[in-house]
C-alpha positions as CSV (number, residue, x, y, z in Angstrom):
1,X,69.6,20.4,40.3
2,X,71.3,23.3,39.7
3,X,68.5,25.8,41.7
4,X,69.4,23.3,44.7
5,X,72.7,23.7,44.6
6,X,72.3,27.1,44.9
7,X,70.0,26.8,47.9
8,X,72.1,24.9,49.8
9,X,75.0,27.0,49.2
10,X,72.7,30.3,50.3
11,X,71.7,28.2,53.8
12,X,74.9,27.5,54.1
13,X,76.0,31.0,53.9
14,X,73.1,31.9,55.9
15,X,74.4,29.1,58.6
16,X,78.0,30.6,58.6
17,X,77.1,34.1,59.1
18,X,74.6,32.8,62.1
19,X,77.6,31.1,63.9
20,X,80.2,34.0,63.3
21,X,77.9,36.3,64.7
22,X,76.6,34.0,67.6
23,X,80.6,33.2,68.5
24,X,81.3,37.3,68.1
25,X,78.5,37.7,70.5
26,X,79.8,35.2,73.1
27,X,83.2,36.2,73.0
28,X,82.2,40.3,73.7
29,X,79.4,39.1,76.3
30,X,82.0,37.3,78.5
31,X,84.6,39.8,78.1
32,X,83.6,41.7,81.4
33,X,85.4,43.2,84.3
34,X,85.2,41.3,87.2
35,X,84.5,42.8,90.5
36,X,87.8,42.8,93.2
37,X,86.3,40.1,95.6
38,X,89.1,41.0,98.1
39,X,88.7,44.6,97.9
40,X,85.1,44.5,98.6
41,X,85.2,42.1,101.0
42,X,87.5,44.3,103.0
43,X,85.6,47.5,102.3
44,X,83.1,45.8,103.9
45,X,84.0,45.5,107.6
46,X,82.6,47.5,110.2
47,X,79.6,48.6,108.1
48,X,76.5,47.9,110.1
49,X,74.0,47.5,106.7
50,X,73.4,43.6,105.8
51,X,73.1,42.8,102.2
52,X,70.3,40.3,101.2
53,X,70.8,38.3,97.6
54,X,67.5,38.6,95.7
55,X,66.6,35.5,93.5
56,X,67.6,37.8,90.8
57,X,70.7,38.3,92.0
58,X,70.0,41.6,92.8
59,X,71.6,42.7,95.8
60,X,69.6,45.0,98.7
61,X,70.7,46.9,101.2
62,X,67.7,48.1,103.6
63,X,68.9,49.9,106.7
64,X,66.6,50.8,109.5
65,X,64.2,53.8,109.3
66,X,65.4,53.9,105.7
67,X,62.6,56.2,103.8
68,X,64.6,57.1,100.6
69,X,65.8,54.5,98.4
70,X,68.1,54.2,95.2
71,X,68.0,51.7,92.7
72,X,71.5,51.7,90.8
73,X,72.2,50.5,87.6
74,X,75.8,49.3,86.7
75,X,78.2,50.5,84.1
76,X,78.6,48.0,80.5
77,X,80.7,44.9,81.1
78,X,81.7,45.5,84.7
79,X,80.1,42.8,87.1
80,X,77.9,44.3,89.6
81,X,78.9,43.2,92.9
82,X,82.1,45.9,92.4
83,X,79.8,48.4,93.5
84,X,78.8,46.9,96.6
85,X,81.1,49.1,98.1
86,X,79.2,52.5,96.9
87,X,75.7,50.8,98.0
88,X,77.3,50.2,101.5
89,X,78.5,53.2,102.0
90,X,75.1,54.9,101.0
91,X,73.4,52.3,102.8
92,X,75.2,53.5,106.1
93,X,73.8,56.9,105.9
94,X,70.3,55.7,105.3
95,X,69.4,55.0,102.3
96,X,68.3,51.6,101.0
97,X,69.8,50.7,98.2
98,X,69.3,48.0,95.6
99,X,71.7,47.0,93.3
100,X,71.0,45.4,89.9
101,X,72.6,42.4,88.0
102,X,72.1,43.2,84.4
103,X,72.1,40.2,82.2
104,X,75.4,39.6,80.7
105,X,76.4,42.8,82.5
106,X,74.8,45.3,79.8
107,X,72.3,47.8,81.5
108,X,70.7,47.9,77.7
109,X,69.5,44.6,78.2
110,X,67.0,45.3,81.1
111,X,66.4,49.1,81.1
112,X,62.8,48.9,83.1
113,X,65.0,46.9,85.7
114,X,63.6,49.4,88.2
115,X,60.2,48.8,88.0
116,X,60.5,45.6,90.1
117,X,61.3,47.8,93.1
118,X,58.8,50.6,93.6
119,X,55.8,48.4,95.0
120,X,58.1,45.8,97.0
121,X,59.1,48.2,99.6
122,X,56.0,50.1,100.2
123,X,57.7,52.2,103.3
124,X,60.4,53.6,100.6
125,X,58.4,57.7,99.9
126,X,61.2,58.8,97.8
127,X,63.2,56.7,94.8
128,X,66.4,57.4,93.1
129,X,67.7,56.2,90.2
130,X,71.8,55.9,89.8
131,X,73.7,54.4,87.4
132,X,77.2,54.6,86.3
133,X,78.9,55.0,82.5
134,X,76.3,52.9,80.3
135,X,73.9,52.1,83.5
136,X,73.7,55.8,83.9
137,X,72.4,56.4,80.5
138,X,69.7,53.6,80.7
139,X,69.2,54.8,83.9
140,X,67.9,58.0,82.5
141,X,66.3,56.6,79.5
142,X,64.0,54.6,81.8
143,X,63.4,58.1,83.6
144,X,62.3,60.4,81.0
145,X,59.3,57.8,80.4
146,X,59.0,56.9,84.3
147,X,59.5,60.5,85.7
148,X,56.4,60.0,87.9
149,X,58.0,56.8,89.7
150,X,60.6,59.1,90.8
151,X,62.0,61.9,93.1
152,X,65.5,62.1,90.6
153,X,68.5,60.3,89.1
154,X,72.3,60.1,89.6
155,X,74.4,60.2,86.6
156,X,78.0,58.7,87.2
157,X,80.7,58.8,84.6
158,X,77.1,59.2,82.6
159,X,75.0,61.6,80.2
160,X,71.6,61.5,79.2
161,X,70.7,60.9,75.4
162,X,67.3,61.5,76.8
163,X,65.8,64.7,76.9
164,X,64.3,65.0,80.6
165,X,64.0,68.6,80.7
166,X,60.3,68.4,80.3
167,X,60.2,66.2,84.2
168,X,60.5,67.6,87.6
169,X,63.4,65.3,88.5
170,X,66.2,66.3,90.4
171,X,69.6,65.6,88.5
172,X,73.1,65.0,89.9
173,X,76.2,64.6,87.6
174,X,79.2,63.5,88.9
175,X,82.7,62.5,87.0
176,X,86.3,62.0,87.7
177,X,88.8,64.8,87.4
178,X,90.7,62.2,85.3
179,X,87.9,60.4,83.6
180,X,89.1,59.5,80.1
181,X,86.3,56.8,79.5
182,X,84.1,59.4,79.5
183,X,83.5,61.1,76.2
184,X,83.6,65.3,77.1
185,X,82.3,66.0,73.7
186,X,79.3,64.0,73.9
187,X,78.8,65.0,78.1
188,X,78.8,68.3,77.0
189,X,76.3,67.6,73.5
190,X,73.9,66.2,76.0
191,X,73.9,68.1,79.1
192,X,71.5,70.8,77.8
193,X,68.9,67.3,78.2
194,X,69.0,67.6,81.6
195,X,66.5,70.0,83.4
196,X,67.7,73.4,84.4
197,X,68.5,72.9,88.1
198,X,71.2,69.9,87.6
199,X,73.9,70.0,89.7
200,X,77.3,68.7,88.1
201,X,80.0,67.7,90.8
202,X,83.5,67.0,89.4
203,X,85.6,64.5,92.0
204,X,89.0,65.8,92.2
205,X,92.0,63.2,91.2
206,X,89.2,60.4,90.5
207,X,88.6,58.4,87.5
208,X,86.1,56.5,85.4
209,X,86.9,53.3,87.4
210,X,86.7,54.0,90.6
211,X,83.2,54.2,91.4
212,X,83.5,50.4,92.0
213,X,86.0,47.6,92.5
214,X,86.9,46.3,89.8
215,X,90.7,47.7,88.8
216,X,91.8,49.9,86.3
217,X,89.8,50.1,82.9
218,X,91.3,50.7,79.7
219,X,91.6,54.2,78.2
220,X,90.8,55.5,81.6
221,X,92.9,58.1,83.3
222,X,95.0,57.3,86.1
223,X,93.5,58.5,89.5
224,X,95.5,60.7,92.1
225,X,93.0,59.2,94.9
226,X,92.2,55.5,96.3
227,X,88.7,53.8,94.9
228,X,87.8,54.1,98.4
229,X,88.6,57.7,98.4
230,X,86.8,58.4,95.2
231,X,83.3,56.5,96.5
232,X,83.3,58.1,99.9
233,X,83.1,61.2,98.0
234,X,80.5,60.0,95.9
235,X,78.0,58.8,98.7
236,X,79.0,62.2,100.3
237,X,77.8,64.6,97.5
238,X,75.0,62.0,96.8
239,X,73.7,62.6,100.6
240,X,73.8,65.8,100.3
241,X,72.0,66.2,96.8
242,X,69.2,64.1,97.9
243,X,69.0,65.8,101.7
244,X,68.9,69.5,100.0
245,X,65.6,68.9,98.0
C-alpha cells in the first residue's frame, strides 16, 4: 500500500512537471512579434515582383530573368511576413527570393529549411543564404555542412557559432550602428569563424529591428533612420556583395 502511494505521488509529480513545462512552452512560443501588416502593405506598392504563398507558407518572390536566388531565414519570435519588405526590395533588382516561415517562428526548429529550394528552381545557378539575428546563425549552421549547395551567406544582426573558414563561401555581415540586440562580445568571439575574405558592413543610424516590419524590439537601440531606410540599404550592399564575386 504504502509503495503505491508513493507511485502515485511520483506520477503525479511527474504529471505536474509535464504541464508546467508544456504551459511554459506555449506561453514563450506565442509570445512573438507580429509583422506591421500596414507597413508592409504600403511598402509594397509600385514594386513590380508578385509574391506567391507556398503550401508551406513560404513566401517566393521570382522575378524575370532572375539567375541568383536567396533563401532567407527569419530572426527568433518575429513572424516572417515582416520581412517581406527586404525580399521585395531584393526581388526588384533580380534576385529571387524565398522567404521562410519557421515553425512557431524559431529558425532552430527547421534549420535544413533550405534544402526544399535548390532542386525546385532548376534555372536559379547561384544560391544565397540570409538570415537575420537567430535565422542568421542557423542560417550558417546549415552552411558549414551544406557549403557545396551554395555560392555564400548573409548574416544580419547575426554571427556564426560555426566555424566555416574551412568553405569557399562568400560572407557578408551587416549590423545596425545602434544594434543593442546584438551581443558585440560574442560578434566579435565568433567572427574569426568566418572565412578570411568576409566583408562586414555597419548601417549607419540603423538598429536590430529594422531589417523588417515589425516595430521596435526590446533592448534594441533606437534608430536615427526609417525601417525603410535601413532595408534599402540592406538590399543595396547585398546587390553589390553578391554582383562583385
Amino acid at each position: 500500500m504504502v509503495k503505491r502511494k508513493k507511485l502515485l505521488v511520483w506520477l503525479l509529480s511527474i504529471l505536474t512537471v509535464t504541464v508546467i513545462l508544456f504551459s511554459a512552452c506555449a506561453v514563450y512560443v506565442s509570445d512573438f512579434y507580429s509583422a506591421d501588416e500596414e507597413a508592409v502593405s504600403a511598402f509594397k506598392q509600385g514594386f513590380s515582383v508578385n509574391a506567391t504563398v507556398l503550401d508551406s507558407g513560404d513566401i517566393a518572390y521570382i522575378p524575370q530573368n532572375a539567375h541568383t536566388g536567396i533563401i532567407f531565414y527569419p530572426g527568433g519570435k518575429v513572424e516572417h511576413t515582416a520581412y517581406e519588405p527586404l525580399m521585395l526590395a531584393l526581388a526588384e533588382k533580380g534576385f529571387a527570393c524565398v522567404l521562410i516561415k519557421m515553425p512557431f517562428n524559431l529558425a532552430v526548429l527547421d534549420v535544413s529549411a533550405a534544402n526544399h529550394y535548390f532542386e525546385k528552381y532548376p534555372f536559379i545557378t547561384s544560391w544565397f543564404l540570409a538570415g537575420h539575428s537567430l535565422g542568421g546563425s542557423m542560417a550558417a549552421s546549415f552552411a558549414c555542412n551544406n557549403a557545396e549547395k551554395l555560392s555564400g551567406i548573409i548574416l544580419l544582426g547575426s554571427y556564426s557559432t560555426a566555424d566555416l573558414t574551412k568553405t569557399d563561401l562568400s560572407v557578408l555581415s551587416i549590423y545596425g550602428e545602434n544594434d543593442k540586440v546584438l551581443n558585440k562580445e560574442k560578434y566579435d568571439k565568433y567572427f574569426p569563424n568566418l572565412p578570411e575574405n568576409a566583408t562586414e558592413f555597419v548601417i549607419h543610424g540603423g538598429n536590430h529591428a529594422y531589417f523588417g516590419f515589425y516595430g521596435l524590439q526590446k533592448g534594441d537601440g533606437t534608430a536615427t533612420i526609417t525601417p525603410r531606410e535601413q532595408i534599402s540599404a540592406t538590399a543595396d550592399k547585398i546587390e553589390e556583395f553578391i554582383n562583385k564575386r
